[in-house]
DOLUMBA-371048 format. One record per residue (C-alpha): residue number from 0; x, y, z. Coordinates in steps of 0.2 Angstrom, whole numbers, plus 5000, padded with zeros to 4 digits. Layout:
DOLUMBA-371048
    n    xx    yy    zz
  NUM     X     Y     Z
...
end
This chain:
DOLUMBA-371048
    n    xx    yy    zz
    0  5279  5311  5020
    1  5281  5323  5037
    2  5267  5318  5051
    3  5256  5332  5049
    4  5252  5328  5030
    5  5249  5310  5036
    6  5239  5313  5052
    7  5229  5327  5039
    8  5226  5310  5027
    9  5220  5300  5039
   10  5207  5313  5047
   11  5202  5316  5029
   12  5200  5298  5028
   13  5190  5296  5044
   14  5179  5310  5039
   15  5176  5302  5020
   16  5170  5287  5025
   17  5161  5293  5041
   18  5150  5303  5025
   19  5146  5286  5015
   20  5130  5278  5023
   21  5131  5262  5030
   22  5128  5248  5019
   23  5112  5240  5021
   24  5113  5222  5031
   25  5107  5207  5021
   26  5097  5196  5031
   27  5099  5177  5029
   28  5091  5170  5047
   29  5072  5167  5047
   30  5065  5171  5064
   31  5048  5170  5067
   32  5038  5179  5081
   33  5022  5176  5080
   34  5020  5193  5088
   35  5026  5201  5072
   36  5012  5214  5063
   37  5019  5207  5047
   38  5018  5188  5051
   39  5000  5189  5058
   40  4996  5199  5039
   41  5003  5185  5032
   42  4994  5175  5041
   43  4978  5183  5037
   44  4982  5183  5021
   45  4984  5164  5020
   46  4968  5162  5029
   47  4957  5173  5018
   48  4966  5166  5002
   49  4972  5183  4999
   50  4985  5177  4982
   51  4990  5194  4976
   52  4993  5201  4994
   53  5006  5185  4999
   54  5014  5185  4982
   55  5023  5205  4987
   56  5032  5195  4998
   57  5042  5185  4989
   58  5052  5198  4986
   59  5053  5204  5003
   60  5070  5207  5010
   61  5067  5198  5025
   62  5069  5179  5025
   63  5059  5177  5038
   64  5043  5183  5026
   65  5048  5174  5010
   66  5046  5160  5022
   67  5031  5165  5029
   68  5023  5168  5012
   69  5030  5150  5003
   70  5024  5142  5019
   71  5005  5149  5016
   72  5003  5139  5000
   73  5006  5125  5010
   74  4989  5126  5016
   75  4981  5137  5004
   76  4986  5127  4989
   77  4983  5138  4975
   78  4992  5133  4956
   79  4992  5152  4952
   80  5007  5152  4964
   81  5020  5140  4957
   82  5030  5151  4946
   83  5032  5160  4961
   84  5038  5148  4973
   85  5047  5140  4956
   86  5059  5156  4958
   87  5061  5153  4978
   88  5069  5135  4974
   89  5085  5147  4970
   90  5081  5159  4985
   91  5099  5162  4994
   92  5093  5157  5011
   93  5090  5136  5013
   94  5073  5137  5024
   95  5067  5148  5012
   96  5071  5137  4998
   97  5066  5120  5010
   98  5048  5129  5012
   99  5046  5132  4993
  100  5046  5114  4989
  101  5038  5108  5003
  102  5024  5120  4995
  103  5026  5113  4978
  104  5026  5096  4984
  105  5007  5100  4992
  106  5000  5109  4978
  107  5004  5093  4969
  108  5004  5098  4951
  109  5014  5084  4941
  110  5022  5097  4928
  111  5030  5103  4943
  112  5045  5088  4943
  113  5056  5100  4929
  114  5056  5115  4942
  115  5059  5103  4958
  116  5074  5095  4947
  117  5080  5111  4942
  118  5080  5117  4960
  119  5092  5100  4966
  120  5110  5110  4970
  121  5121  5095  4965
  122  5138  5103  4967
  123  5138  5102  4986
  124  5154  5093  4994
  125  5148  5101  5011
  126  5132  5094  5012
  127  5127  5113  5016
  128  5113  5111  5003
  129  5106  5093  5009
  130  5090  5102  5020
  131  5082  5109  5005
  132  5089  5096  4993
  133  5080  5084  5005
  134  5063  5096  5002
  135  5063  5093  4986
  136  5064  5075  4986
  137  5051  5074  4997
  138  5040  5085  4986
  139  5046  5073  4971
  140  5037  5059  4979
  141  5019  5068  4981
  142  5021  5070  4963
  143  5033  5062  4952
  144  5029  5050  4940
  145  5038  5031  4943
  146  5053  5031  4932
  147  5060  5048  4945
  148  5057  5033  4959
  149  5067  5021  4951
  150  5083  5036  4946
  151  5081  5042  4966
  152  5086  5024  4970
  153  5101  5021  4957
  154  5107  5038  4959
  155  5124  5039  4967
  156  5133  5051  4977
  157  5122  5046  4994
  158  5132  5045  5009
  159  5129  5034  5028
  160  5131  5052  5036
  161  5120  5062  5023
  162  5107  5061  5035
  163  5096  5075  5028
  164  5096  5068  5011
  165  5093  5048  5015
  166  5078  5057  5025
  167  5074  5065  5010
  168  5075  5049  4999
  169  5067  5039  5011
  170  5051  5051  5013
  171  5050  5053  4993
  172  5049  5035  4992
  173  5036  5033  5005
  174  5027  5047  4996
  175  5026  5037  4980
  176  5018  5021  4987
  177  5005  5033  4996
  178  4999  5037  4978
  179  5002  5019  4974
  180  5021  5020  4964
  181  5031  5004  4970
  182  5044  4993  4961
  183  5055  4981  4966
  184  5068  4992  4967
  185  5063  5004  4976
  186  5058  4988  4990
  187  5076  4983  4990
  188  5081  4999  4996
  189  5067  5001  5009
  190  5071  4983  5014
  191  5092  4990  5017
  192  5087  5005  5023
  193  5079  4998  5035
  194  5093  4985  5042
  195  5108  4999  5038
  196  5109  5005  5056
  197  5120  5019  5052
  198  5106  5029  5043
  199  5096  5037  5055
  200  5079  5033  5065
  201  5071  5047  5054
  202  5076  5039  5038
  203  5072  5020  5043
  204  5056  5025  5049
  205  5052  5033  5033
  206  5060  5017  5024
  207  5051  5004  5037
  208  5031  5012  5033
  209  5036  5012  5016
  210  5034  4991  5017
  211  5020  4994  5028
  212  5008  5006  5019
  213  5012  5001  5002
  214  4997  4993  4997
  215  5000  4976  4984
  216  5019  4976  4988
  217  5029  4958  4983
  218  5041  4955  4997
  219  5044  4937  4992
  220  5061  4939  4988
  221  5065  4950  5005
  222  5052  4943  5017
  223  5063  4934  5028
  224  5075  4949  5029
  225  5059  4959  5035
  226  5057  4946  5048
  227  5073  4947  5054
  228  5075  4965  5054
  229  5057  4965  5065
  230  5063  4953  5077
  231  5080  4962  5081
  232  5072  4979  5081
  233  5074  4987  5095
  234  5066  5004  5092
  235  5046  5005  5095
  236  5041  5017  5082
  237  5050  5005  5066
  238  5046  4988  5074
  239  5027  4993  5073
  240  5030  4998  5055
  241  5039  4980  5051
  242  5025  4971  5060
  243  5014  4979  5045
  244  5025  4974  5032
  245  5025  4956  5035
  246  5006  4957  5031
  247  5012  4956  5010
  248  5017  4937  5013
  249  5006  4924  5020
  250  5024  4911  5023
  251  5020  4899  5037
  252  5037  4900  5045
  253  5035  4919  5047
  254  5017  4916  5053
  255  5026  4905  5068
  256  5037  4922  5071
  257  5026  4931  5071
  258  5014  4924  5084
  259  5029  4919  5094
  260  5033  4938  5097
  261  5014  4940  5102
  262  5019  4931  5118
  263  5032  4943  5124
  264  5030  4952  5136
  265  5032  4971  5126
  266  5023  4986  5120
  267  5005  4983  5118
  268  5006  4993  5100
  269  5017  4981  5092
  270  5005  4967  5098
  271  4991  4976  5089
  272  4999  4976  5074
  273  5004  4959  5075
  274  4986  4954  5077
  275  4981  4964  5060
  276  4995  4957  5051
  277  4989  4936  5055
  278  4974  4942  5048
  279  4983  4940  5032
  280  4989  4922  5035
  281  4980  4906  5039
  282  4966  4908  5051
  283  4967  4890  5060
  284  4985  4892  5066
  285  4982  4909  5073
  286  4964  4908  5080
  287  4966  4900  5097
  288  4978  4911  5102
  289  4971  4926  5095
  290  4954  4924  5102
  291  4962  4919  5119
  292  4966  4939  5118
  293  4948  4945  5118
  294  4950  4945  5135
  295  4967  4952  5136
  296  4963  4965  5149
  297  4972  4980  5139
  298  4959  4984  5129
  299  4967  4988  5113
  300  4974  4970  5111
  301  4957  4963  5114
  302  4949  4975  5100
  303  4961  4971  5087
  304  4957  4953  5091
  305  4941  4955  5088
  306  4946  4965  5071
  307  4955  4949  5067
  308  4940  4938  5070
  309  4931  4949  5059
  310  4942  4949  5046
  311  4947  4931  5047
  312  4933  4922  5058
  313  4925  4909  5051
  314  4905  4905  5052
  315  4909  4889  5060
  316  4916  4894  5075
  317  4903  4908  5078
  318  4894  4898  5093
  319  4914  4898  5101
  320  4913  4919  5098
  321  4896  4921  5106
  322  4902  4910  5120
  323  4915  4920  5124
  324  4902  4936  5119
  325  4892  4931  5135
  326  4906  4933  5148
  327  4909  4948  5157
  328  4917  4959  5144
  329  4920  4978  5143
  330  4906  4986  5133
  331  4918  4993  5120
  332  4925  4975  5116
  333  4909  4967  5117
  334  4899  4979  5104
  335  4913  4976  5093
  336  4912  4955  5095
  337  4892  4954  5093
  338  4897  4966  5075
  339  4908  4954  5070
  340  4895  4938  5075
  341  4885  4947  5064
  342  4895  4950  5052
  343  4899  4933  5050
  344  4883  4925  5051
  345  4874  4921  5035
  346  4856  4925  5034
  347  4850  4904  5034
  348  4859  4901  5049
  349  4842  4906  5054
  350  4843  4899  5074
  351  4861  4907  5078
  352  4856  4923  5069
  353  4836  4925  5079
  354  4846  4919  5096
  355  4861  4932  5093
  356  4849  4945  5090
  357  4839  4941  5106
  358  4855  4944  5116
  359  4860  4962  5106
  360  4841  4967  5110
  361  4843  4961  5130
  362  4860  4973  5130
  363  4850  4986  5122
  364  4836  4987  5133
  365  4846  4984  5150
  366  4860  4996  5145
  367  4860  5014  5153
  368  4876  5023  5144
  369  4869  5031  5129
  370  4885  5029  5122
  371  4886  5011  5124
  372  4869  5007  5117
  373  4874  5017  5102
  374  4886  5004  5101
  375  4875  4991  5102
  376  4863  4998  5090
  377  4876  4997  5076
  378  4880  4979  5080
  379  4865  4974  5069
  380  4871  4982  5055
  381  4870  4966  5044
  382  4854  4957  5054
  383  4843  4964  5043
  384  4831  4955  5051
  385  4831  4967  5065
  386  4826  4982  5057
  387  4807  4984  5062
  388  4814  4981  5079
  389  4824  4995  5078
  390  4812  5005  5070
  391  4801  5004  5085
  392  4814  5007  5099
  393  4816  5021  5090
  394  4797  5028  5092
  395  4799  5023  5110
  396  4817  5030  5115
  397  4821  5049  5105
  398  4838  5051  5109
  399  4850  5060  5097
  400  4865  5048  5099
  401  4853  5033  5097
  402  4842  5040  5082
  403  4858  5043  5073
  404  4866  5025  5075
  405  4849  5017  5070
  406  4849  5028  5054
  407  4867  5022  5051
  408  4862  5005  5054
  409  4848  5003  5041
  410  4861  5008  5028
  411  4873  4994  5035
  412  4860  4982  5035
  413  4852  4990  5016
  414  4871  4984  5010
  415  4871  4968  5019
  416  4873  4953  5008
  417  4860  4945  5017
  418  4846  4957  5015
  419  4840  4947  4997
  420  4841  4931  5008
  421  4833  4937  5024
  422  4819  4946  5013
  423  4817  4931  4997
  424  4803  4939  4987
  425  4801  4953  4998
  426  4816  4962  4997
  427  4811  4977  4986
  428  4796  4976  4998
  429  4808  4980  5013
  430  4821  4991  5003
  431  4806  5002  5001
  432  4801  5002  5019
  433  4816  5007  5023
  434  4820  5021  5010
  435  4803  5031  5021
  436  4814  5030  5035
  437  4828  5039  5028
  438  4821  5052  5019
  439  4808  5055  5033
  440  4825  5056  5044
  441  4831  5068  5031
  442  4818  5080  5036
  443  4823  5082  5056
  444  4837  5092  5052
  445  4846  5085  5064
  446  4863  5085  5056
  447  4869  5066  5062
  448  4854  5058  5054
  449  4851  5068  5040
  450  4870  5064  5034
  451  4868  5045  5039
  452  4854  5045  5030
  453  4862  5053  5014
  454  4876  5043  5017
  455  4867  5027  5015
  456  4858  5034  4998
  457  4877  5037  4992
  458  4882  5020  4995
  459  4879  5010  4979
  460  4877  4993  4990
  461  4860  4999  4996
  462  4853  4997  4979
  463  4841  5013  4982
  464  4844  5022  4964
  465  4831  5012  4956
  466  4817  5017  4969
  467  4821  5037  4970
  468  4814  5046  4952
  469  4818  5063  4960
  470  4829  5074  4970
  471  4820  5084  4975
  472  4818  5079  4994
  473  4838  5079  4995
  474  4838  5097  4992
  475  4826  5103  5001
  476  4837  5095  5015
  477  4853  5102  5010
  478  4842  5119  5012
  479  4839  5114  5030
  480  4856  5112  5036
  481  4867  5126  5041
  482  4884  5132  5033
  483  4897  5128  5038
  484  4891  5120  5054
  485  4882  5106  5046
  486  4895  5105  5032
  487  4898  5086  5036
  488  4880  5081  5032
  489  4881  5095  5016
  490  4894  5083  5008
  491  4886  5068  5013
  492  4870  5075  5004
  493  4881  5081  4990
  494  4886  5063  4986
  495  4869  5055  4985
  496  4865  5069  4973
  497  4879  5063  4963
  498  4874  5047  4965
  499  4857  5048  4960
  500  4864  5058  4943
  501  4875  5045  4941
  502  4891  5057  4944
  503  4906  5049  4954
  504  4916  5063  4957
  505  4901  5076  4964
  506  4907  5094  4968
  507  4905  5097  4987
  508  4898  5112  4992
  509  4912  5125  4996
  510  4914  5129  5016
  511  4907  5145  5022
  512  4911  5157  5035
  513  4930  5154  5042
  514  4936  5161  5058
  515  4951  5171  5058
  516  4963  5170  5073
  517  4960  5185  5085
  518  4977  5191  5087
  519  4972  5206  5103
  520  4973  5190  5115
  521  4991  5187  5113
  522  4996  5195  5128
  523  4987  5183  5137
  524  4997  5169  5128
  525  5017  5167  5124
  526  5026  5153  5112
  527  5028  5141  5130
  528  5008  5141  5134
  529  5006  5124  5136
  530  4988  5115  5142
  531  4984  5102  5153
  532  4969  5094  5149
  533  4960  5083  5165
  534  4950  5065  5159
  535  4943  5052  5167
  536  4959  5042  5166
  537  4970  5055  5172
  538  4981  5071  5165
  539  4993  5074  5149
  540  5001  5089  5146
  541  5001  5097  5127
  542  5016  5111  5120
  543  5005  5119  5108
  544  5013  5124  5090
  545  5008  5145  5090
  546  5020  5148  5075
  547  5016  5133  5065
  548  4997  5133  5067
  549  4991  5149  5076
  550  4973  5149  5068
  551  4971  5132  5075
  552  4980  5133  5092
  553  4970  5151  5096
  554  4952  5142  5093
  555  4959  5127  5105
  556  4963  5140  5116
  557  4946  5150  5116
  558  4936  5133  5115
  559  4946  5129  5130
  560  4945  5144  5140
  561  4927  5145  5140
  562  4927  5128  5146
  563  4919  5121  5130
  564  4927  5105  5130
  565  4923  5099  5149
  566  4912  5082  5149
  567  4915  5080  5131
  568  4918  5060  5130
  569  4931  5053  5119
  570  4919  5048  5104
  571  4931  5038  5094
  572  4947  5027  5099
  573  4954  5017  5085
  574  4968  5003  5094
  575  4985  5010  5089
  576  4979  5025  5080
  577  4971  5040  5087
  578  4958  5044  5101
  579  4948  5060  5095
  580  4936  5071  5106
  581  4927  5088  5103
  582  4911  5082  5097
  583  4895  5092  5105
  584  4883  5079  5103
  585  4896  5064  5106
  586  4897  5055  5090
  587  4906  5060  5075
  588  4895  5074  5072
  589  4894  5090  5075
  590  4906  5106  5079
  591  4903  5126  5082
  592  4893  5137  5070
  593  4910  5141  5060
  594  4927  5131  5053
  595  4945  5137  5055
  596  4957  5135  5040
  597  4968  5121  5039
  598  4987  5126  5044
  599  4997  5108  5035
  600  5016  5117  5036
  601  5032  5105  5033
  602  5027  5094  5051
  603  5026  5077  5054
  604  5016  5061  5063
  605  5032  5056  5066
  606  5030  5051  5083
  607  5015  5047  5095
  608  5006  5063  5106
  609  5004  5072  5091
  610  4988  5081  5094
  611  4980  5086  5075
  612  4963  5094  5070
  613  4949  5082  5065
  614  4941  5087  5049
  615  4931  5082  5033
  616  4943  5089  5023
  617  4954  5103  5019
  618  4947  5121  5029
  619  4934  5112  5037
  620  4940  5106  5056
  621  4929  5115  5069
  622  4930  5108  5088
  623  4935  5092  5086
  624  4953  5089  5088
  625  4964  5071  5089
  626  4980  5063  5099
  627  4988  5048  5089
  628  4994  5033  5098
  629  5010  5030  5088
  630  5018  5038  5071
  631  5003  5041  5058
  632  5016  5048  5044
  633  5000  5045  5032
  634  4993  5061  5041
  635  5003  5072  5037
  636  5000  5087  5025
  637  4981  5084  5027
  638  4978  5086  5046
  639  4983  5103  5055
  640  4996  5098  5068
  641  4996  5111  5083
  642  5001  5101  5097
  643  5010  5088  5106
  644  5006  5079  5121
  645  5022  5080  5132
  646  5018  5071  5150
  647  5005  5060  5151
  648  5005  5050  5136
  649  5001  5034  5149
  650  4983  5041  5150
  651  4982  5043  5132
  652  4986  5026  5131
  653  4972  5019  5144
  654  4956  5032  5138
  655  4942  5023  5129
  656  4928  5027  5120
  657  4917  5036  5136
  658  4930  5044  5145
  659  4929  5061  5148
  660  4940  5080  5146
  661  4936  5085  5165
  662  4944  5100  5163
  663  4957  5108  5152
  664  4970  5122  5161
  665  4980  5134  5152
  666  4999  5137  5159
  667  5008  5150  5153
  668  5026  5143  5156
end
């Protein structure tokens, strides 16, 4: 062929394919921005519970919004959607297919196992597929039955390096014994997990709170391998878990471990769950030493000593504990030392009970902080005895935070063992007398009394059905409060309705009136806006979660900028938990006139400093808002995850019930 009629070729060539349009380009990354129009419809979509209008997504092109949309069902978990998100378990991209069962997995359905199994890619000799092969076993474990347990632990083909698979396993199995599906079997793999140090922290940790949350679990034949692993642990996070384990065994020589590692000299978290686990063993070889620690001057170790004495202190050895009461304690420790006094005295140790009560009544008259006298207040809660006295400090002293721990009291003392004893003859008398109180504190519309006082009418210890013929008076109530501000006390109110009908499953009033995320303030925030909040104890620093939980991180935010939170006290510090805030009336009442939506996607307590939404359930968190201690992995899927503290968690660790947020300061990085 000569040049020209080549050179001509080629230029026809060039021109052919310069016609044919450009093929279109299939994306496979997801990418979210949460500055994206479509992600913030989604978003909507998810919050208002918008079905149809998330479903057209599924078919979207873009990963990015298949993800979104699979994601949404996370927290709005509708069954409508599971033949869709069925089909994304085959979706080409892997975090579309990993969000899919994670979804699944929350909606919970049981009939789902079959489509989770049929999504399993077992023909993987890369591992490529492991991420969303690990989803799904995850999402087995929130509902399979116990016989998909036992083939997850025979099955073959796991490797030491297939980390995201062993993770997978590991969670799935720690899924089951949340919903109370254990074997031995499945506890000899927890157990080797656990000691295989090739395996991952993630996996171990997972394998570690299995033994530890698993309630009724028979570790007889691993019990001194637990021990072992727990003493040669060296990471925090999985020694704490292993500490909790040993609480299935109540061996001597593993008692003698156990409080020998009390005496070391490491973290105070692993010595609080030491402490809970001896109250599982035999109280006189533990109780010197453990009381010894009410004075420990963290105090954490000193509350969880108490906790042990309540737990495991005998009546005996009450006049030792209200020795020790007497000295100079913090107030937290001591209100929780005179509960447990009273807690243990029965009602014809007549002497101890009048002369214990004396000294809570001198604290309550000399005490100045509200908060601490509330404290005090509930202390009497099985001194029934006490109740006329508090019933006249209540006509002389009205206080919000004081009406509403003596309303909570007269139910602790209504369900008292020792209120037939205390009231021989007269208890009916007394119940009675009581009952006025409550239902006249149903009337205030003050939403922390009227939901203690319902709360007590639900609980059947207080033996109340029997003198109520009508329910009338708890409606009338319900009608006071307002939805959804006063949800809390709505429930509680629900429940004694169903009490009183003899229901035990009530139906709780559906939440009203959601806030949707305002997106026109983005400008004034970006993905690296971090806050630091200001307390009485010092500074930590929070990296806020705007992608995973933009509903819940924007109502931080504008709490936060309009300074809603500074003096809010710390209401509620639980050792080696959570300290939680955000309350406007500083108990565990109360929030703004509206809820936000819960935003649960695939995150985890699987750390400490995660900072979570406090709520009464699903769509109903508010203003209150939570910082855990250590890993919480029990947390996860129920309570909205948008943050994590990233400096500071020192002054997590010190603030107590009574500190105070100071100030809260928003950086944009």
């Amino acid at each position: 062929m000569g040049k020209r009629h080549f050179s001509l070729l080629v230029i026809l060539a060039i021109t052919i394919f310069a016609c044919v349009p450009e093929s279109k380009k299939i994306l496979t990354e997801v990418d979210i921005n949460v500055s994206d129009p479509i992600f913030q419809s989604i978003m909507d979509h998810q919050y208002k519970e918008e079905l149809d209008s998330i479903l057209k997504y599924f078919n979207d092109e873009n990963p990015t919004y298949r993800y979104l949309a699979a994601r949404a069902f996370a927290s709005f978990q509708e069954e409508k959607a599971l033949d869709s998100l069925n089909v994304l378990l085959d979706d080409p991209v892997l975090k579309v297919r990993s969000m899919a069962a994670y979804s699944i997995g929350q909606i919970g359905k049981n009939n789902s196992e079959k489509d989770l199994l049929a999504g399993f890619r077992q023909r993987d000799t890369m591992s490529v597929d492991n991420s969303a092969n690990g989803a799904i076993l995850e999402a087995i474990g929130k509902l399979g039955n116990k016989n998909l347990a036992d083939f997850m632990v025979n099955a073959e083909g796991y490797r030491d390096n297939d980390t995201l698979l062993l993770q997978g396993r590991a969670k799935s199995l720690y899924r089951y014994a949340l919903r109370g599906i254990t074997s031995p079997t499945v506890t000899d793999l927890a157990v080797k997990s656990v000691r295989n140090y090739k395996y991952d922290n993630t996996t171990r940790l997972f394998a570690a709170n299995y033994l530890a949350r698993a309630n009724d679990l028979d570790i007889e034949k691993v019990k001194f391998q637990i021990a072992e692993a727990f003493v040669d642990e060296n990471n925090v996070n999985i020694k704490m878990a292993l500490a909790s384990a040993l609480r299935h065994t109540s061996d001597k020589e593993i008692q003698t471990t156990l409080l020998n590692q009390l005496e070391l000299d490491q973290d105070y978290r692993i010595k609080c769950n030491i402490i809970r686990t001896l109250s599982n063993y035999d109280y006189i070889n533990s109780a010197e030493k453990i009381t010894g620690l009410i004075k420990d001057k963290n105090i954490h170790i000193a509350r969880s000593a108490v906790a042990f004495l309540d737990q495991k202190g005998i009546k005996e050895d009450v006049l030792v504990y209200r020795q020790i009461a007497k000295d100079s304690l913090p107030w937290q420790v001591k209100a929780d030392l005179y509960t447990t006094i009273n807690n243990l005295l029965p009602y014809y140790y007549s002497k101890t009970v009048n002369a214990t009560r004396w000294h809570i009544q001198k604290l309550i008259e000399s005490e100045e902080d509200t908060l601490a006298l509330a404290h005090y207040i509930r202390s009497l809660g099985n001194d029934p005895g006490s109740y006329q006295y508090l019933l006249k400090f209540a006509e002389e002293n009205n206080n919000t935070l004081t009406n509403t721990a003596i309303i909570e009291t007269l139910g602790q003392i209504l369900a008292s063992d020792n209120f037939n004893g205390t009231f021989q003859g007269y208890s009916r008398f007394h119940r009675r007398k009581i009952l006025e109180v409550l239902q006249t504190a149903l009337t205030t519309k003050d939403e922390g009394m009227v939901g203690a006082a319902a709360d007590a009418i639900a609980n059947p210890n207080t033996f109340l059905t029997d003198l109520i013929d009508s329910t009338e008076f708890l409606f009338e109530a319900k009608s006071s409060l307002s939805n959804p501000a006063q949800i809390e006390s709505i429930h509680a109110i629900d429940r004694a309705i169903g009490r009183l009908r003899g229901v035990t499953k009530p139906k709780l009033t559906k939440t009203e009136g959601s806030k949707l995320p305002n997106w026109s303030v983005l400008n004034e925030y970006n993905n690296k806006t971090h806050v630091i909040v200001k307390t009485t104890q010092g500074a930590f620093t929070i990296e806020l979660y705007m992608n995973e939980a933009p509903g819940s991180v924007f109502n931080f935010l504008e709490l936060s900028k309009r300074d809603y939170y500074d003096d809010k006290i710390f209401h509620r510090v639980v050792p080696n938990f959570v300290i939680q805030t955000g309350s406007p009336r500083g108990d565990n009442y109360g929030g703004e006139d509206y809820v936000i939506k819960s935003d649960v996607p695939p995150l985890s307590y699987a750390d400490e400093g995660y900072v979570g939404m406090a709520s009464a359930g699903l769509h109903t968190e508010s203003t209150q808002w939570f910082v855990t201690h250590s890993p919480t992995l029990h947390l996860d899927g129920k309570y909205s995850i948008f943050g994590k503290v990233v400096d500071g968690m020192n002054v997590i660790h010190k603030i107590q019930v009574g500190d105070k947020i100071l100030d809260i300061i928003i950086s944009n990085i």
